[in-house]
N, CA, C and O atoms as a Maestro MAE file, in Angstrom:
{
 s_m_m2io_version
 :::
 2.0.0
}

f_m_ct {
 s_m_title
 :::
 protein
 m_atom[332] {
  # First column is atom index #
  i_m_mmod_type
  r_m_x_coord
  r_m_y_coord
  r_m_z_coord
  i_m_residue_number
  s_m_chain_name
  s_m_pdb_residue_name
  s_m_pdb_atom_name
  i_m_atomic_number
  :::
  1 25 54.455 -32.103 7.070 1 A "UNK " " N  " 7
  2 3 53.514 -31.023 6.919 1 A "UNK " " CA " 6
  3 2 52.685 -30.903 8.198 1 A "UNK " " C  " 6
  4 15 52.185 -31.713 8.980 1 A "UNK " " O  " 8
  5 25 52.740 -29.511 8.096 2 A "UNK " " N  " 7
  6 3 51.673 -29.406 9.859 2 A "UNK " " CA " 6
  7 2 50.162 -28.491 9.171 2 A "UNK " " C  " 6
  8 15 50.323 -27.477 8.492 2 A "UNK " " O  " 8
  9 25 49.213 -28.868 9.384 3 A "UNK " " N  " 7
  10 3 47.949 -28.181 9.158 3 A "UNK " " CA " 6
  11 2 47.541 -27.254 10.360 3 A "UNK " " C  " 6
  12 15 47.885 -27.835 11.389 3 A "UNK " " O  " 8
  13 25 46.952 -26.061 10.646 4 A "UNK " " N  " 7
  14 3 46.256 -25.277 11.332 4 A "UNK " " CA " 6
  15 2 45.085 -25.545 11.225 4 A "UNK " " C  " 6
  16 15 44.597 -25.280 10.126 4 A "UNK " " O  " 8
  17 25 44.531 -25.917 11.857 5 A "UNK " " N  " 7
  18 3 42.703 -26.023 11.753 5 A "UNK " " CA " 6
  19 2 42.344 -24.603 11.710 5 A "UNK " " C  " 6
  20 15 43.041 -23.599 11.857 5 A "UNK " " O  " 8
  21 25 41.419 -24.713 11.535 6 A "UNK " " N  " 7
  22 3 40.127 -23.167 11.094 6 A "UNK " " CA " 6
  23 2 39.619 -23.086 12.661 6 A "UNK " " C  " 6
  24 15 39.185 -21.968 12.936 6 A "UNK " " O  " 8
  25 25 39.578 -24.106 13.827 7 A "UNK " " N  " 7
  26 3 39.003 -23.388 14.664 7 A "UNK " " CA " 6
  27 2 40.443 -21.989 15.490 7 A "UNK " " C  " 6
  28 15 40.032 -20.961 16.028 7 A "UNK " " O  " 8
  29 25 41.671 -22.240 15.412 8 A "UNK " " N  " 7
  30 3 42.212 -20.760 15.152 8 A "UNK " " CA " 6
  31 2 42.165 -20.320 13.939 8 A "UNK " " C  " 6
  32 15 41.992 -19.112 14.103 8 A "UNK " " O  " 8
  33 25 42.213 -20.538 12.686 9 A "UNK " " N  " 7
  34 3 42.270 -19.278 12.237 9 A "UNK " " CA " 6
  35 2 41.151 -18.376 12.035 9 A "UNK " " C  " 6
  36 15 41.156 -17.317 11.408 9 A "UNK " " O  " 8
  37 25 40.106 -18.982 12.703 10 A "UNK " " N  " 7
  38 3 38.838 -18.292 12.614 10 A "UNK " " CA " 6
  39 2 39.309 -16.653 13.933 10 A "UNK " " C  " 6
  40 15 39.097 -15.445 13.823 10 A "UNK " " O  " 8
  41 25 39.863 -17.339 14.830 11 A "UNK " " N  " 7
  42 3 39.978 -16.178 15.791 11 A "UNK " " CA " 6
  43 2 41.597 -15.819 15.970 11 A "UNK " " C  " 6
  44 15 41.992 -15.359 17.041 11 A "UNK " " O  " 8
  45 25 42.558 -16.067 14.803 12 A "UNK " " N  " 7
  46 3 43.738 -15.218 14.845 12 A "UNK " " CA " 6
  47 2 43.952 -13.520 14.675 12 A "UNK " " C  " 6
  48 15 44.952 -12.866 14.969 12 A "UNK " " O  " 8
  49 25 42.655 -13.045 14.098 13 A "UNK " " N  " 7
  50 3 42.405 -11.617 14.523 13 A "UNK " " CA " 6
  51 2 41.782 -10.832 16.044 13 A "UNK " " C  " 6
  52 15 41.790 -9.664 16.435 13 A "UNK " " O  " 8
  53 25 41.508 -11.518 16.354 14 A "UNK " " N  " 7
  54 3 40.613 -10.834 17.777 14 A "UNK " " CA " 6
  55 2 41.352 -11.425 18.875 14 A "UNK " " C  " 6
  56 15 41.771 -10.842 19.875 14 A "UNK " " O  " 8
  57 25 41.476 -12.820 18.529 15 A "UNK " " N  " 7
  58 3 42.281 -13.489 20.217 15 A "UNK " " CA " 6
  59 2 44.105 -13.120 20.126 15 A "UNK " " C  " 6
  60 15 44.819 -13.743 19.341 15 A "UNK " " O  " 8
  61 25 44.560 -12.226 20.887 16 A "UNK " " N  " 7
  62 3 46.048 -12.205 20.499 16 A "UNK " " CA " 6
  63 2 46.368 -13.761 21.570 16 A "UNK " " C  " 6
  64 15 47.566 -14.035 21.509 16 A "UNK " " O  " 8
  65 25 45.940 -14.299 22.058 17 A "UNK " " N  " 7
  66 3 47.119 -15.730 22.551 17 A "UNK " " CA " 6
  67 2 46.570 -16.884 21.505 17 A "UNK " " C  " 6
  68 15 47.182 -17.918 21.770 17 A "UNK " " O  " 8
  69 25 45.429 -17.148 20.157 18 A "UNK " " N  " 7
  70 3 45.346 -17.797 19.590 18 A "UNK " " CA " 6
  71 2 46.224 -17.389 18.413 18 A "UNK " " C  " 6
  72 15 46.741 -18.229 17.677 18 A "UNK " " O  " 8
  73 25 46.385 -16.023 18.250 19 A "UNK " " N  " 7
  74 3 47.329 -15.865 17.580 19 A "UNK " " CA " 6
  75 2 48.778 -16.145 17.616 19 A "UNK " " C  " 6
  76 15 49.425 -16.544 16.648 19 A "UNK " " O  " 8
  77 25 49.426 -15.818 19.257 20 A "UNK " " N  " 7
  78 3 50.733 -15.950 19.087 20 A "UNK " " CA " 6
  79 2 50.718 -17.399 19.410 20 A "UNK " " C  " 6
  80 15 51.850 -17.853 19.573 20 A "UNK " " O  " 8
  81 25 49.702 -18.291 19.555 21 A "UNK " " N  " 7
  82 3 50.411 -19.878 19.383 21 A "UNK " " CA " 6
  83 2 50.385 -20.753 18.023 21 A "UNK " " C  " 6
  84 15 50.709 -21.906 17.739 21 A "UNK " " O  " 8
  85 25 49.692 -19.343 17.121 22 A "UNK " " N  " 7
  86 3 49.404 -19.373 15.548 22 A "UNK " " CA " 6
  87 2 50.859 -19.367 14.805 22 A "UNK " " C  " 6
  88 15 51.374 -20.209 14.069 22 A "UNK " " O  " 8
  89 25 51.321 -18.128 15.264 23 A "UNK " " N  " 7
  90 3 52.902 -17.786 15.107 23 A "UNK " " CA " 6
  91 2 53.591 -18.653 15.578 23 A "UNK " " C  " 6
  92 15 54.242 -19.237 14.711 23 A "UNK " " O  " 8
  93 25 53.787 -19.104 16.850 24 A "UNK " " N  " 7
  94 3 54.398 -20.166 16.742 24 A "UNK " " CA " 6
  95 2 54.392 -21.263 16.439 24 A "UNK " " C  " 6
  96 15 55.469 -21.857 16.480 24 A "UNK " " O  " 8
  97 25 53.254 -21.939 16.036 25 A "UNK " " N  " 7
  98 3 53.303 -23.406 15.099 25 A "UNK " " CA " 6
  99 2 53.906 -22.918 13.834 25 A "UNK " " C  " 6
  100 15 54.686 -23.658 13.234 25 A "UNK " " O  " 8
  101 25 53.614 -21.731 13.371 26 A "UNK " " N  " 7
  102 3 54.501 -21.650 12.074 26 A "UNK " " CA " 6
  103 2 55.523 -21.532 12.122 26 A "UNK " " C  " 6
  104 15 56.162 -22.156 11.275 26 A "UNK " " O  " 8
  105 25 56.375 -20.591 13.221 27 A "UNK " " N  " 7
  106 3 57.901 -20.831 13.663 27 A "UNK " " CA " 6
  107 2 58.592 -22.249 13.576 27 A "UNK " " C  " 6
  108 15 59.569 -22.644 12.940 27 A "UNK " " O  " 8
  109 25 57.727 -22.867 14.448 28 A "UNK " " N  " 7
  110 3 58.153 -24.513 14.482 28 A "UNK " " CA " 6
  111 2 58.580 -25.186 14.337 28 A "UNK " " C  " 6
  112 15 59.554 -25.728 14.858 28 A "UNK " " O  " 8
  113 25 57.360 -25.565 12.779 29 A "UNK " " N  " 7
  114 3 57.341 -26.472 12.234 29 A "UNK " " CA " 6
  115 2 57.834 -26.072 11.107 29 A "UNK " " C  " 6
  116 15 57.994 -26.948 10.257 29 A "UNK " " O  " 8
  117 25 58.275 -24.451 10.708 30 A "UNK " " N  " 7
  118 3 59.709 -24.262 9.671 30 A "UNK " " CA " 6
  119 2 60.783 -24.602 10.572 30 A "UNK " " C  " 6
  120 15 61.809 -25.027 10.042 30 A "UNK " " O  " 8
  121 25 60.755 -24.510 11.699 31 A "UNK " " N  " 7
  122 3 62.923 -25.058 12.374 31 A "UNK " " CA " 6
  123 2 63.004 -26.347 11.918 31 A "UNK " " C  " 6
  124 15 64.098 -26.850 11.660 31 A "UNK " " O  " 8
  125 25 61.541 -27.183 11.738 32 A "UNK " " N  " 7
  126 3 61.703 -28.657 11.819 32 A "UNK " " CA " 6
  127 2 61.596 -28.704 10.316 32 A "UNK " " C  " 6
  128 15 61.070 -29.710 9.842 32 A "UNK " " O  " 8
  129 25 61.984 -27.839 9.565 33 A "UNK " " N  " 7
  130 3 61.459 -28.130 7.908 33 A "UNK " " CA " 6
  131 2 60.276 -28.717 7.597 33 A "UNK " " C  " 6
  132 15 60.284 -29.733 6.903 33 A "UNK " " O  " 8
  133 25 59.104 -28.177 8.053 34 A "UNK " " N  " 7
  134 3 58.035 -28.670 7.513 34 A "UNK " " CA " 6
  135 2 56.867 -27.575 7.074 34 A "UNK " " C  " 6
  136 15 56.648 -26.522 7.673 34 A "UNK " " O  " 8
  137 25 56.306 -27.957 6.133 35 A "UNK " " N  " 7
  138 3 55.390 -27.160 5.765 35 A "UNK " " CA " 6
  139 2 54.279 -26.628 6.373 35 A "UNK " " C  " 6
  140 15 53.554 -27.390 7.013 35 A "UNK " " O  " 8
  141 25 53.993 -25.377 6.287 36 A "UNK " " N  " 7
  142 3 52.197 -24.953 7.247 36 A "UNK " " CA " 6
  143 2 51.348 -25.145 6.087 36 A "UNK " " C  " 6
  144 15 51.694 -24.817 4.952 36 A "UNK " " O  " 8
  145 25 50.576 -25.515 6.288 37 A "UNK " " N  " 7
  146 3 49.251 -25.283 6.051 37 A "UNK " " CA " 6
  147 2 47.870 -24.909 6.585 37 A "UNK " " C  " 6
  148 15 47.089 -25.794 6.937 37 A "UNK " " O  " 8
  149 25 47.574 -23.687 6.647 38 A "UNK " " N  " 7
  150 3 46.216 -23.360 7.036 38 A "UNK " " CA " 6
  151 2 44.750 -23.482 6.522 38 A "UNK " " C  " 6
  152 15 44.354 -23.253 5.379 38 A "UNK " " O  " 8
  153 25 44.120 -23.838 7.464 39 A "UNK " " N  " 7
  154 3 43.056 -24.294 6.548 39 A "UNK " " CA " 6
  155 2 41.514 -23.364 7.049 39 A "UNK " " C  " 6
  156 15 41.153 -22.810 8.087 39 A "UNK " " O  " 8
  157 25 40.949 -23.560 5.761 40 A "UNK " " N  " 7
  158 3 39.720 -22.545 6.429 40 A "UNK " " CA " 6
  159 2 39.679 -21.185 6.690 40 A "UNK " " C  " 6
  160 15 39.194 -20.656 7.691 40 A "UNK " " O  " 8
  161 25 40.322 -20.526 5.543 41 A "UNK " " N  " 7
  162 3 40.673 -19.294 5.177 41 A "UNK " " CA " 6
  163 2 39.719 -18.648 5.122 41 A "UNK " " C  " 6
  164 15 39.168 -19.049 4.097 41 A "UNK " " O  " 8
  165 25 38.987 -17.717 5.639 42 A "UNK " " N  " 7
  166 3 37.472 -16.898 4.755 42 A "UNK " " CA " 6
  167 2 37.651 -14.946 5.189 42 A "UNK " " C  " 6
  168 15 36.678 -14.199 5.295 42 A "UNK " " O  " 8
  169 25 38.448 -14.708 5.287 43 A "UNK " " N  " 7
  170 3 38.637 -13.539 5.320 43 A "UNK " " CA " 6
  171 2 40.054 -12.966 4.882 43 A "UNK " " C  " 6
  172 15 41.087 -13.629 4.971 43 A "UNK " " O  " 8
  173 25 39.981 -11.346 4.282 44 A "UNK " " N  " 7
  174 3 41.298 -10.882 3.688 44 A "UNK " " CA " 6
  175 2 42.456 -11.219 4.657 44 A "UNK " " C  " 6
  176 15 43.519 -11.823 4.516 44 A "UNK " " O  " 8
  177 25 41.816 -10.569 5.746 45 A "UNK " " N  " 7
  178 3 42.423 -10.578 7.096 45 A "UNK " " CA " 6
  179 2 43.492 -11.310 7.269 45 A "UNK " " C  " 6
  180 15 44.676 -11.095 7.012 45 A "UNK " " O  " 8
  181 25 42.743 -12.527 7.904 46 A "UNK " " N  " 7
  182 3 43.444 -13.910 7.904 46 A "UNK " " CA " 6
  183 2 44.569 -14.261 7.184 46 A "UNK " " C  " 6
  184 15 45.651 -14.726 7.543 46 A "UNK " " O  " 8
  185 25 43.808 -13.740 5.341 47 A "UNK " " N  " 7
  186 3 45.206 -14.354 4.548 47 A "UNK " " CA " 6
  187 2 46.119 -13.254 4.582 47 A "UNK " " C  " 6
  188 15 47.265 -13.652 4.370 47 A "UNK " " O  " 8
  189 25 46.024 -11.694 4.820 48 A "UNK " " N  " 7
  190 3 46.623 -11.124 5.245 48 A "UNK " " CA " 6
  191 2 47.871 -11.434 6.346 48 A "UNK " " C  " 6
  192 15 49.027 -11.279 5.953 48 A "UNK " " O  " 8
  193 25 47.559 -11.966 8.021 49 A "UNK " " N  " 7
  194 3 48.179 -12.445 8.728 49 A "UNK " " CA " 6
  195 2 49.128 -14.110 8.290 49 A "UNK " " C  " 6
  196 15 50.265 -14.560 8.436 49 A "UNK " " O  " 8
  197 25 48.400 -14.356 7.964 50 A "UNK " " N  " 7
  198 3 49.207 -15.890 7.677 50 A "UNK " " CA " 6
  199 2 50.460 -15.545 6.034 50 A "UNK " " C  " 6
  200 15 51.292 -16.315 5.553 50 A "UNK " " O  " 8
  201 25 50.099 -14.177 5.611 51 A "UNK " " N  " 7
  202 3 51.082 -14.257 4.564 51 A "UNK " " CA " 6
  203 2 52.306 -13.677 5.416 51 A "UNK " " C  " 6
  204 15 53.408 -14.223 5.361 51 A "UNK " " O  " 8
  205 25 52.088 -12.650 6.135 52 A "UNK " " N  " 7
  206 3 52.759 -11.832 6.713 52 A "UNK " " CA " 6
  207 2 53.925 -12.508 7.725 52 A "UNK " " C  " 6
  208 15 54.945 -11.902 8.051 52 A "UNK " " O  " 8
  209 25 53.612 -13.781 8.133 53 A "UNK " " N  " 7
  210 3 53.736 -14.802 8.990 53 A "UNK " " CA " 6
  211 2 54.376 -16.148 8.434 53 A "UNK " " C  " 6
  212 15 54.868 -17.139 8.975 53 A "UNK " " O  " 8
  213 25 54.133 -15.717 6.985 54 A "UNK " " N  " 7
  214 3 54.857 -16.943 6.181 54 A "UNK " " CA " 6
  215 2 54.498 -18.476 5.970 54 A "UNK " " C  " 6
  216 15 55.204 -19.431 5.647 54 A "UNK " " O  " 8
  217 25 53.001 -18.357 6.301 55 A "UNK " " N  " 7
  218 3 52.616 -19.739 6.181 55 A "UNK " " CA " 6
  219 2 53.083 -20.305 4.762 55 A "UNK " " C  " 6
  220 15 53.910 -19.653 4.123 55 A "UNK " " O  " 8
  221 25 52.638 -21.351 4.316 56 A "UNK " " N  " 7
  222 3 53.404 -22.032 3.486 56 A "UNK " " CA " 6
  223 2 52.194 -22.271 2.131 56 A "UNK " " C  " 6
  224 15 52.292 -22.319 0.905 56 A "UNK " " O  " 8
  225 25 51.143 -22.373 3.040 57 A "UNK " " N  " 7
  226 3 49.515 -23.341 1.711 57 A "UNK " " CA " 6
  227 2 48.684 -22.884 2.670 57 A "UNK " " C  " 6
  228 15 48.771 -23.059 3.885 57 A "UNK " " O  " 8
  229 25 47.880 -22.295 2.061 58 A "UNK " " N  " 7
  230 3 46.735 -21.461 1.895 58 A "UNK " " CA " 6
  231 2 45.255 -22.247 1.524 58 A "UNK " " C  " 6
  232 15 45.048 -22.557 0.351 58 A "UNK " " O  " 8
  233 25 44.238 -22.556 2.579 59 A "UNK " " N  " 7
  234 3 42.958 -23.225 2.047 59 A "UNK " " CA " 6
  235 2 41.458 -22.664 2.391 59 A "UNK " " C  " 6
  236 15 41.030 -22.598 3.543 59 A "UNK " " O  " 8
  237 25 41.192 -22.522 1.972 60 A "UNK " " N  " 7
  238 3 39.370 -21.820 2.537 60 A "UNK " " CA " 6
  239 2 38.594 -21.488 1.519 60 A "UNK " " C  " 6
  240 15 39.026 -21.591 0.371 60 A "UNK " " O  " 8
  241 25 37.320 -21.034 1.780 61 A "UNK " " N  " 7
  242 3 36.205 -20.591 1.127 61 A "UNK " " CA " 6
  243 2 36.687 -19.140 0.373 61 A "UNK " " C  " 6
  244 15 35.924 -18.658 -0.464 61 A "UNK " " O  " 8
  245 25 37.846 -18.523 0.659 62 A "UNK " " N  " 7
  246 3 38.502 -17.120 0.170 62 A "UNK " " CA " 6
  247 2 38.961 -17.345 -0.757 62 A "UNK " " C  " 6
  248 15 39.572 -16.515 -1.430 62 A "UNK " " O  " 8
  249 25 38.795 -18.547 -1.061 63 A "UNK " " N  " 7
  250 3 39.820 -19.386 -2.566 63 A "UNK " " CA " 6
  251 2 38.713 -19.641 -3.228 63 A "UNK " " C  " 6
  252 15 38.387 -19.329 -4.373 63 A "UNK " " O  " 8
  253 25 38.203 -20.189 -2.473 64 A "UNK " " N  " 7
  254 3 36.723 -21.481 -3.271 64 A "UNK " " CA " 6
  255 2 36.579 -22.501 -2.191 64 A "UNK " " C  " 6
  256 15 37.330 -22.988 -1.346 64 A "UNK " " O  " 8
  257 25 35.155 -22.660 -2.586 65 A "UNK " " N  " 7
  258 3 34.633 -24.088 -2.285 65 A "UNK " " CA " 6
  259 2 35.424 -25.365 -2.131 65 A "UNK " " C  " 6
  260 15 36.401 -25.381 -2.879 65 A "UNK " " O  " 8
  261 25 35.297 -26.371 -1.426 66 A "UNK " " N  " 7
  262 3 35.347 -27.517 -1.463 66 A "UNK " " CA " 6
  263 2 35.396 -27.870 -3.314 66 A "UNK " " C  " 6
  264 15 34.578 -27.224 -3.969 66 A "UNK " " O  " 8
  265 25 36.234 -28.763 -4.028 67 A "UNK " " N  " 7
  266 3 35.338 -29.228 -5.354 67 A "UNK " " CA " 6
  267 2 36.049 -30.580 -5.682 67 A "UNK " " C  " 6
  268 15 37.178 -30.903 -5.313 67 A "UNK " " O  " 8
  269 25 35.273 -31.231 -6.362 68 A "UNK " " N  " 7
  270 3 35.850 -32.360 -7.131 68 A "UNK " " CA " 6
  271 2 37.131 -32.204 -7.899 68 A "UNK " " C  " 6
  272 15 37.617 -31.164 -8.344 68 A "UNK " " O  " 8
  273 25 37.560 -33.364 -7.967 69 A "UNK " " N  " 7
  274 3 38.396 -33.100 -9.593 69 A "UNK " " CA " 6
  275 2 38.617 -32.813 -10.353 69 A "UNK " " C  " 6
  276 15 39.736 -32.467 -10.733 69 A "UNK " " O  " 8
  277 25 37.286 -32.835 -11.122 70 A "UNK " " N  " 7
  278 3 37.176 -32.971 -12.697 70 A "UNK " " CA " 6
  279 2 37.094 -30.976 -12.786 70 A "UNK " " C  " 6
  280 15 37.908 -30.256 -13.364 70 A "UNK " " O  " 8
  281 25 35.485 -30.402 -11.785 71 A "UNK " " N  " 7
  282 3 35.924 -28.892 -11.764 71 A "UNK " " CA " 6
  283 2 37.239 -28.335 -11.207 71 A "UNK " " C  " 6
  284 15 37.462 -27.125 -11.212 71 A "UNK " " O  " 8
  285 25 37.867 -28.987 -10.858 72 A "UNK " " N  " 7
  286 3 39.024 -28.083 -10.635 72 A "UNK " " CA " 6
  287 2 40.395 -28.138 -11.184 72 A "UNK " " C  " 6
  288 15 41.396 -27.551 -10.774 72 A "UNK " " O  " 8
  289 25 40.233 -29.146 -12.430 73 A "UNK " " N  " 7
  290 3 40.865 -29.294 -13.627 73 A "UNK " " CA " 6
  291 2 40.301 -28.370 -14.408 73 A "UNK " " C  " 6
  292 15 41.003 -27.469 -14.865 73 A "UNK " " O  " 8
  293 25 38.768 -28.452 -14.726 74 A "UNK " " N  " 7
  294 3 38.449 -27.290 -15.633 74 A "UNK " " CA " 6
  295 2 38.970 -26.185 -15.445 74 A "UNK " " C  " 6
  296 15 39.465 -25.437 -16.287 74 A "UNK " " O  " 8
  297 25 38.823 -25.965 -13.691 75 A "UNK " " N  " 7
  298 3 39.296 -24.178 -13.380 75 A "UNK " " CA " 6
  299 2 40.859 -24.093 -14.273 75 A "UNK " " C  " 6
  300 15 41.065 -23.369 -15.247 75 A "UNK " " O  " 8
  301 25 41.558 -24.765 -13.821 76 A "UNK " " N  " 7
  302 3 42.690 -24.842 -14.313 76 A "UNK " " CA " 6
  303 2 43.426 -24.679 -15.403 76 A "UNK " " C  " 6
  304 15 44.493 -24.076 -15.512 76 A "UNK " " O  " 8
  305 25 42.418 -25.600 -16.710 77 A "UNK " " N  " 7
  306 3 42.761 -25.752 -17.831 77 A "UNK " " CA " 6
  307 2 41.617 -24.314 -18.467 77 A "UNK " " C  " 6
  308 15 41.804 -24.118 -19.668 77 A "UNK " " O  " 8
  309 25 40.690 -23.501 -17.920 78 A "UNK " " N  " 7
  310 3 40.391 -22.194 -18.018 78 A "UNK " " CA " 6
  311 2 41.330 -20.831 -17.644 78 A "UNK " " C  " 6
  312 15 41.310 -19.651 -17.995 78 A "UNK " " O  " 8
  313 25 42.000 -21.493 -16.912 79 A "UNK " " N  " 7
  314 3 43.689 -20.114 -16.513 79 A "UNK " " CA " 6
  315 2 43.014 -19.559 -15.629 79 A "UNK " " C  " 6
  316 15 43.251 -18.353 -15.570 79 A "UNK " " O  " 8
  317 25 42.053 -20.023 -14.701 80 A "UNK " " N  " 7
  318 3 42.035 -19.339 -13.916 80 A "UNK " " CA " 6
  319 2 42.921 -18.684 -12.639 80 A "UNK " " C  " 6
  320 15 42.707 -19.264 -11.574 80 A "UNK " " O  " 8
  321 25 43.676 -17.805 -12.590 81 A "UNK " " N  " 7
  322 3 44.562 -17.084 -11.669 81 A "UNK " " CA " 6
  323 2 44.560 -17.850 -10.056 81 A "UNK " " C  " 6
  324 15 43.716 -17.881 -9.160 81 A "UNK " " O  " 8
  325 25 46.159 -18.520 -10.223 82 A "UNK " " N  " 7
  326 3 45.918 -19.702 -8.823 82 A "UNK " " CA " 6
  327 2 46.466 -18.601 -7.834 82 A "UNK " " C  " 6
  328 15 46.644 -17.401 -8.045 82 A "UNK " " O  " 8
  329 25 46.635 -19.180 -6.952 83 A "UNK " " N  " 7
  330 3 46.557 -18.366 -5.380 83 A "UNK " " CA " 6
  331 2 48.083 -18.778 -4.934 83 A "UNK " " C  " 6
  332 15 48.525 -18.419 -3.843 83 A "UNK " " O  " 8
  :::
 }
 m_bond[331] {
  # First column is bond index #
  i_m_from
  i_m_to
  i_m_order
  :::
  1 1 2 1
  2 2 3 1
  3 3 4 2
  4 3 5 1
  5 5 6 1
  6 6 7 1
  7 7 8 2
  8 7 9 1
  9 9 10 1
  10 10 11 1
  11 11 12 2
  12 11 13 1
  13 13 14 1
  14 14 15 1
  15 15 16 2
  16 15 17 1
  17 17 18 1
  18 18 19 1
  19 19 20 2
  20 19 21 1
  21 21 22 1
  22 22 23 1
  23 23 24 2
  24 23 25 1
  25 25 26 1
  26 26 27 1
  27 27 28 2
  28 27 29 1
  29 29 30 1
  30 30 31 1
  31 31 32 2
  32 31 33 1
  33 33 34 1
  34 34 35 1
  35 35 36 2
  36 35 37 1
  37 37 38 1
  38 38 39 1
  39 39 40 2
  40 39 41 1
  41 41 42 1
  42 42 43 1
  43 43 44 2
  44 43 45 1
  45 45 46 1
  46 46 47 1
  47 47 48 2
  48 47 49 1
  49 49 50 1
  50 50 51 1
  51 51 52 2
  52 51 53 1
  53 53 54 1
  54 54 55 1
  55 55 56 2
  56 55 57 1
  57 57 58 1
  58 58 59 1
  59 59 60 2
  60 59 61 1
  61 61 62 1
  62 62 63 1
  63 63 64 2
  64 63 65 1
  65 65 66 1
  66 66 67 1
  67 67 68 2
  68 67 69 1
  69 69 70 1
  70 70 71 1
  71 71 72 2
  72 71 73 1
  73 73 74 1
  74 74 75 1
  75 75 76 2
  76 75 77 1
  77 77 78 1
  78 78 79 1
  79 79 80 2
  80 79 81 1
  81 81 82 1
  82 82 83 1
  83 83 84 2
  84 83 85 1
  85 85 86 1
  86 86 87 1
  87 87 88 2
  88 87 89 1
  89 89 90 1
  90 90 91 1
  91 91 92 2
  92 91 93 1
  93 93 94 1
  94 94 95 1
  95 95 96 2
  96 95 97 1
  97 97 98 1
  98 98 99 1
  99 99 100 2
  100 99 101 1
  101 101 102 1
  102 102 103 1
  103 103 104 2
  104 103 105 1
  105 105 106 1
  106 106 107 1
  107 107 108 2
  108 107 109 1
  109 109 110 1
  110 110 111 1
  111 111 112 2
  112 111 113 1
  113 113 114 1
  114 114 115 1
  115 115 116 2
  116 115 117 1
  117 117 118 1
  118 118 119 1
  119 119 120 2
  120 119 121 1
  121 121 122 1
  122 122 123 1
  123 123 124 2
  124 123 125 1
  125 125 126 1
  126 126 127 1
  127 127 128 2
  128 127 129 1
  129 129 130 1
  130 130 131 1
  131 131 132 2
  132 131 133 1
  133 133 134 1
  134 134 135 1
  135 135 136 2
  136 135 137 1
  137 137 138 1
  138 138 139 1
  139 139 140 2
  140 139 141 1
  141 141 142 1
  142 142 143 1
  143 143 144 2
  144 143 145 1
  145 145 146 1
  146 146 147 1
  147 147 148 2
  148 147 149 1
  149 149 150 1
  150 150 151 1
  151 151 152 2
  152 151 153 1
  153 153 154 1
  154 154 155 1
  155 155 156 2
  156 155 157 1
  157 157 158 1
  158 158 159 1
  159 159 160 2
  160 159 161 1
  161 161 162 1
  162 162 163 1
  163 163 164 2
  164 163 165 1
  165 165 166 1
  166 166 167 1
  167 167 168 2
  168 167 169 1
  169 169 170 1
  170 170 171 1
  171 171 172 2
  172 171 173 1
  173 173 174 1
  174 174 175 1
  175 175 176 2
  176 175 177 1
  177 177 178 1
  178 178 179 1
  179 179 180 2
  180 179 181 1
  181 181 182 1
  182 182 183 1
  183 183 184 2
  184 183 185 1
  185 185 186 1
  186 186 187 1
  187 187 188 2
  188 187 189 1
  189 189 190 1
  190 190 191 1
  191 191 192 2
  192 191 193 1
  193 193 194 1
  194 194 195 1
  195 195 196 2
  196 195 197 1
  197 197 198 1
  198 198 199 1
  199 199 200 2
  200 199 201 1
  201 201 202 1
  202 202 203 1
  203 203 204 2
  204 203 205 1
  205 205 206 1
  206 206 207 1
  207 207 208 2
  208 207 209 1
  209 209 210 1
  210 210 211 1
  211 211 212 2
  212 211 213 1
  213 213 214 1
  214 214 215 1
  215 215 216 2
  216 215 217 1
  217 217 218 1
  218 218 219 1
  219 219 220 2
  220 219 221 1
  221 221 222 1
  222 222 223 1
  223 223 224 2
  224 223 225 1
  225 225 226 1
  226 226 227 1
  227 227 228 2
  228 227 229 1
  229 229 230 1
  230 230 231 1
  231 231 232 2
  232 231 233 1
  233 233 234 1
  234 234 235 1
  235 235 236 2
  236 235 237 1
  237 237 238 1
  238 238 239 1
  239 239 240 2
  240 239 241 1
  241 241 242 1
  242 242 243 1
  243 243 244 2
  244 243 245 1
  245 245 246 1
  246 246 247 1
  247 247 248 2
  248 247 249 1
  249 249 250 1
  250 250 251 1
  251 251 252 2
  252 251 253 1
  253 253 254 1
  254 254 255 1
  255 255 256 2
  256 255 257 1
  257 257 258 1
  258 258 259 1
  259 259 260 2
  260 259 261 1
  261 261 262 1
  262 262 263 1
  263 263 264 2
  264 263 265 1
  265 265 266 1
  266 266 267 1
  267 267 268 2
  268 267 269 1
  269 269 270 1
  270 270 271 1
  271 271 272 2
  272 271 273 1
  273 273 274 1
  274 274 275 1
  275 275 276 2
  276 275 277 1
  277 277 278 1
  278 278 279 1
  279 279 280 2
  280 279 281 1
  281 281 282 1
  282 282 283 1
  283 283 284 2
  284 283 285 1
  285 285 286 1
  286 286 287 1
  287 287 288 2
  288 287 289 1
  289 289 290 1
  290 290 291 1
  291 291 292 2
  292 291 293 1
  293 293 294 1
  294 294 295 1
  295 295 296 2
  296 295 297 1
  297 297 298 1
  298 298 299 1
  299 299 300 2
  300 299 301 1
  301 301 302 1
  302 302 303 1
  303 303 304 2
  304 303 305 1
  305 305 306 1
  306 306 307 1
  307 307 308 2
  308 307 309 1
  309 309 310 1
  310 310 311 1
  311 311 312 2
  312 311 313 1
  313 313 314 1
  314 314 315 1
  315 315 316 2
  316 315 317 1
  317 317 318 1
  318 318 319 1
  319 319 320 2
  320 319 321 1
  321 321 322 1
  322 322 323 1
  323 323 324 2
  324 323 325 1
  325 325 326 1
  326 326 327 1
  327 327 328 2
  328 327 329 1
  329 329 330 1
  330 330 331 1
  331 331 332 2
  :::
 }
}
């Protein structure tokens, strides 16, 4: 699994060379069979580009908070609509 930090995906809309080295870690590290994960999601945008782009796992404040366990079993066992 390869993670993206949030300090690009904070600027994969405005910077096009943080972007296309965005695109290519996701190119990548699918030739090498491995999963993306981006992290630090907080705009449509973003999850816009990274769907479009095929990331793999999806993480940020556009989802939710940071949470424990136990609430995010509750969310769960409430049906709340996963991502």
């Amino acid at each position: 699994m390869i993670k993206i930090d949030r300090s690009f995906i904070r600027n994969i809309i405005a910077d096009s060379k943080t972007e296309a080295i965005t695109i290519a870690i996701i190119q990548m590290a699918h030739s090498l069979n491995l999963r993306v994960v981006a992290e630090g999601v907080e705009t449509q945008a973003e999850l816009d580009f990274l769907r479009k782009h095929k990331c793999d796992e999806i993480q940020g404040y556009l989802f939710s908070a940071p949470l424990p366990t136990s609430k995010f079993e509750q969310l769960l066992k409430e049906g709340k609509k996963s991502i």
